[in-house]
N, C-alpha and C positions, 0 to 999 in steps of 0.2 A: 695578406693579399690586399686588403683593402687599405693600407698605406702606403703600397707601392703603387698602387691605382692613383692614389691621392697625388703621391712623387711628380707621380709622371704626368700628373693633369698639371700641377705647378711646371712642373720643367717645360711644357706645352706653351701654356701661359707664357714665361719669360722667352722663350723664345719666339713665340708672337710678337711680342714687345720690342725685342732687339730688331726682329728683320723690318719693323714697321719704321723704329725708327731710323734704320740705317737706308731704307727707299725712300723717307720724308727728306733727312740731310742730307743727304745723296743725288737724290735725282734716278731715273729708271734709264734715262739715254746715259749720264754719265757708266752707271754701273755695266752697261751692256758692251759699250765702248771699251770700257777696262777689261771687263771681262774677254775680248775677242782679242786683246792687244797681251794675254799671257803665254808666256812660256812654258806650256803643259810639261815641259821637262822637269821644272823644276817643282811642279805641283807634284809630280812622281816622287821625286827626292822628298815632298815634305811629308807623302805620304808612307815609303819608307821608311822614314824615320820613327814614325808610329808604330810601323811594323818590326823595328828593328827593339823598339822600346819594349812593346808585349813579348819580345822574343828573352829581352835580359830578365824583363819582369818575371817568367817562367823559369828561367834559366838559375836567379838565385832563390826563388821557392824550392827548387826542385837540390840545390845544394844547401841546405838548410833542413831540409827534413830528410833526407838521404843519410845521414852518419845516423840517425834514431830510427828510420827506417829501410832498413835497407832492399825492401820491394818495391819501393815507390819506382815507379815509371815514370821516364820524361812527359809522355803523352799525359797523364795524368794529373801532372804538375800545370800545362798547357791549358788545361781543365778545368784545373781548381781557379788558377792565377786568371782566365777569360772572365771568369764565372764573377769571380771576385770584382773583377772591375768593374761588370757591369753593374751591380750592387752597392759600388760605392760612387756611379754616376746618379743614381737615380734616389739615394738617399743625403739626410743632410749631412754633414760635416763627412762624408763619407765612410758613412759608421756602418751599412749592411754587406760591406766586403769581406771581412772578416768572420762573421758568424757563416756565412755563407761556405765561405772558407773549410772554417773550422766542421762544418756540418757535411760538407764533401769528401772530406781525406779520412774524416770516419767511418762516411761511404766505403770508402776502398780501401779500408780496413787499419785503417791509422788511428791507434791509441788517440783520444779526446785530448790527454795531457800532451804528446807528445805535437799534435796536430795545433796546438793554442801555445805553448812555447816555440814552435818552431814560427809561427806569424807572429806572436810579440816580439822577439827574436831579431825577425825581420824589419819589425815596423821600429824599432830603437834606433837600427843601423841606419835606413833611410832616411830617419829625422836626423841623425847625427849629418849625417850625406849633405841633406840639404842645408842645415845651418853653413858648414862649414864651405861648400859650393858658394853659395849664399854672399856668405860673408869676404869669399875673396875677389868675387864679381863688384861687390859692394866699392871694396877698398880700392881695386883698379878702374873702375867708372865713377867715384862717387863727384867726381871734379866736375866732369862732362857734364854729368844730369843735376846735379845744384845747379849749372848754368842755365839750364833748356830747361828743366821741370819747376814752376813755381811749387813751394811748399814742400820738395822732396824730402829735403833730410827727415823732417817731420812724420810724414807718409810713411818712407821705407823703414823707418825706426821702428815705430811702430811693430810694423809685420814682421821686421827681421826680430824684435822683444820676444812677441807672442810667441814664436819659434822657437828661440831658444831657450824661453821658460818651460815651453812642453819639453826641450830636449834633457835641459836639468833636472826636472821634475820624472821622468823617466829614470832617469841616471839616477836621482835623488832616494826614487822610491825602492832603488834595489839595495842600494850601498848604505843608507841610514836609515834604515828600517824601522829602528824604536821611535828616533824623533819623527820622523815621517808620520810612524806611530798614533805619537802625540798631538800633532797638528792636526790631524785630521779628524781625532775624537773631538777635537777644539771647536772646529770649523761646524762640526757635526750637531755637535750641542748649541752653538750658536744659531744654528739656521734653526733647529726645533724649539729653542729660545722665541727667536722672531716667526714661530706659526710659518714654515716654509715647508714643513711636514711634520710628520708624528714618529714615535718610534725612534728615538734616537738610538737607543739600547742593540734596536735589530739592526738597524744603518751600520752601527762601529764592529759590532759581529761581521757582518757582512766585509766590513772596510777591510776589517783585522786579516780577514781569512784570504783577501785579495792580494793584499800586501805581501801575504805568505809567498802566495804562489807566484806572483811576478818576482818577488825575489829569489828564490828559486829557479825558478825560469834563468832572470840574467847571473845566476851563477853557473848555470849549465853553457849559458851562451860563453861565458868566458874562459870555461875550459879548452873550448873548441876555437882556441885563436887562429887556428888557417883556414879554419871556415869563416871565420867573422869578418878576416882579413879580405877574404873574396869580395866576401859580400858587399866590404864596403867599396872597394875600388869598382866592382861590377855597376853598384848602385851611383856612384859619379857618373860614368859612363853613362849608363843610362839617364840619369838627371841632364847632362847634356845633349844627349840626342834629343830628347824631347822638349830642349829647350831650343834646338837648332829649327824646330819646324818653323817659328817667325820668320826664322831668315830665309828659307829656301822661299817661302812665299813674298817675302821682300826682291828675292833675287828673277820672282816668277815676271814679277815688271818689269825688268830689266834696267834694275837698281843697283845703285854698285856705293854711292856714295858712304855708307854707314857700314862699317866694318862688324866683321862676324863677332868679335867679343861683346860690344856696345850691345847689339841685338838681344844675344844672349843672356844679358845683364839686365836689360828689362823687363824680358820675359821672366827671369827667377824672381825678379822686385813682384810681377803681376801675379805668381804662385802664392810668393808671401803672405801677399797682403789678403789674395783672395780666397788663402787655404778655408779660412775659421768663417767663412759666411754661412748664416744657418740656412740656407735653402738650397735642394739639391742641385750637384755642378756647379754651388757658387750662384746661382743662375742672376742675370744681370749685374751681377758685384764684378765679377771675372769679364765680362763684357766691356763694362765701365770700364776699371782701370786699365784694360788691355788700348780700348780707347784713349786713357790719357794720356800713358805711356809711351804708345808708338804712333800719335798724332803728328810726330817732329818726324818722323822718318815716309809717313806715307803724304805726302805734301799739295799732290793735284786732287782737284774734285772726284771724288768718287774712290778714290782708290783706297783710304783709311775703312771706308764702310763694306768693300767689297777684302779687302783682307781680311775686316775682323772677322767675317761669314765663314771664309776660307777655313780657318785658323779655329774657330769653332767646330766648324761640322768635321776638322782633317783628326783634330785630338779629344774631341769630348763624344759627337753625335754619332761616328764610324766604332768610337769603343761600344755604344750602347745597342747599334746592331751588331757589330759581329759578338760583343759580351753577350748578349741576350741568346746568341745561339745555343753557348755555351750552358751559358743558365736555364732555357728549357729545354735543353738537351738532360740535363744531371735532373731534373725535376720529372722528368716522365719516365726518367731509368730507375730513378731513387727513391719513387715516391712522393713523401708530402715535402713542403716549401722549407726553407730556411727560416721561414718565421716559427716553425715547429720546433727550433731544434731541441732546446728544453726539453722537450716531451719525451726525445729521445735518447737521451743521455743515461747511461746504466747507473744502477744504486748507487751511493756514494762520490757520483759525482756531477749531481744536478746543479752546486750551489758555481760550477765551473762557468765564466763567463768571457769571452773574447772584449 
């Protein structure tokens, strides 16, 4: 409780930051003017699209744990998958979605094992999604934006790396398991080596037994290849909707020059790069580069600082109220917080972790 109190006084913080400085290089007459000169239709569309996204978002949790549970409700999936979001806005790298997760479908009577492979499951395919998304946006704009973005190839390399070492490193830790094994006992003794903790002995126990179960985990997931199949084309889909909402707010000005793919190519570069910021929602990292990225398309005064506002409150700060409904919704039906979940996990399978 008292680090989601912490979260959300940081996510406060930065978004003080952002609106202050977007009314400093802005201007208050410019913003007001833009703002009265929008296309609320198209604000509809961006906001749609959000809604369209929490909808796949649901849709492939809910075929993903379906074949292992076969009581699971859609409403439920709804539930889990709000709840989760809102939990991976308000923490860092988006890491309290998941236990949250996992601590809900327990709730409603889903097997822990079954409830934590079916979101690793999930979350492999996504990251495959997005490299691959990613990577063909890359390839079709990369001409365009080394022209207009100083430093890009640099930049995007970068983020589009990061991403795909997590996605190898996923893939890596299932299918070579020994050496994976051995690295990490490596890595392990190394950092206790250099005084970065103690206990290396408990660390590699601990490591050893994780290893297990995620590989485990994606050998369950690969039996099930018409599910996986789903899930990846759902998860494209989705990955584009949410990366369409630039444009429809692009389109809210009644903008036309910069074509739907280009848009969408910046926005997946601004995911990349601002996935791994340590502070929750990215908070001003994800601002920033949405900033440098889409400065060449929002061109008159005021209009760059009043999109990025848009563009923030339409996909981050609308998931965090209607997520939090969710999430104190499951907390006063369930009991105690996601932070508890440990406590409540039966014999033999405390050492289980999301």
């Amino acid at each position: 409780m008292k680090s989601n109190k912490l979260n959300i006084f940081v996510l406060l913080t930065c978004s003080l930051i952002i609106v202050g400085f977007v009314f400093f290089s802005s201007g208050v007459e410019n913003l007001v003017h833009n703002f009265n000169s929008l296309n609320f239709w198209w604000i509809a569309a961006a906001i749609g699209c959000m809604l369209l996204y929490w909808l796949l978002e649901s849709v492939i949790l809910h075929i993903m744990i379906k074949p292992m549970y076969k009581k699971q409700k859609f409403l439920n999936s709804v539930r889990v998958s709000m709840g989760g979001q809102y939990f991976n806005s308000i923490t860092p790298f988006s890491s309290g979605g998941q236990p949250f997760q996992a601590y809900y479908l327990k709730k409603q009577g889903v097997q822990l094992g079954v409830a934590i492979n079916s979101l690793l499951s999930k979350f492999i395919i996504y990251q495959v999604a997005l490299v691959i998304v990613s990577a063909v946006l890359l390839g079709l704009r990369l001409g365009y934006f080394q022209q207009k973005v100083s430093n890009f190839a640099l930049i995007v390399l970068v983020g589009f790396l990061i991403n795909l070492i997590v996605m190898l490193c996923l893939i890596g830790f299932a299918l070579f398991k020994n050496t994976t094994r051995k690295i990490s006992r490596g890595i392990i003794r190394f950092l206790a080596k250099i005084r970065i903790f103690k206990d290396p002995d408990e660390k590699i126990a601990y490591m050893d037994g994780e290893l297990e179960k995620f590989s485990a985990c994606f050998k369950e997931m690969v039996k099930d290849l018409p599910t996986m199949i789903v899930s990846f084309l759902l998860s494209i889909v989705q990955l584009i909707v949410y990366m369409a909402v630039p444009y429809m707010i692009y389109k809210a000005f009644g903008l036309s020059e910069i074509d739907f793919l280009t848009i969408i190519a910046a926005q997946s570069f601004v995911m990349m790069i601002s996935s791994f910021i340590p502070i929750p929602g990215a908070g001003v990292g994800a601002e920033g580069f949405f900033y440098f990225f889409f400065q060449q398309f929002f061109i008159k005064e005021g209009q760059l600082g009043l999109a990025l506002i848009l563009w923030r409150v339409i996909t981050f700060y609308f998931t965090i109220v209607v997520g939090a409904f969710f999430a104190v919704k499951a907390n006063k039906k369930n009991g105690p917080e996601p932070d508890s979940i440990e406590e409540d996990v039966p014999a033999g399978e405390e050492d289980i972790q999301v």
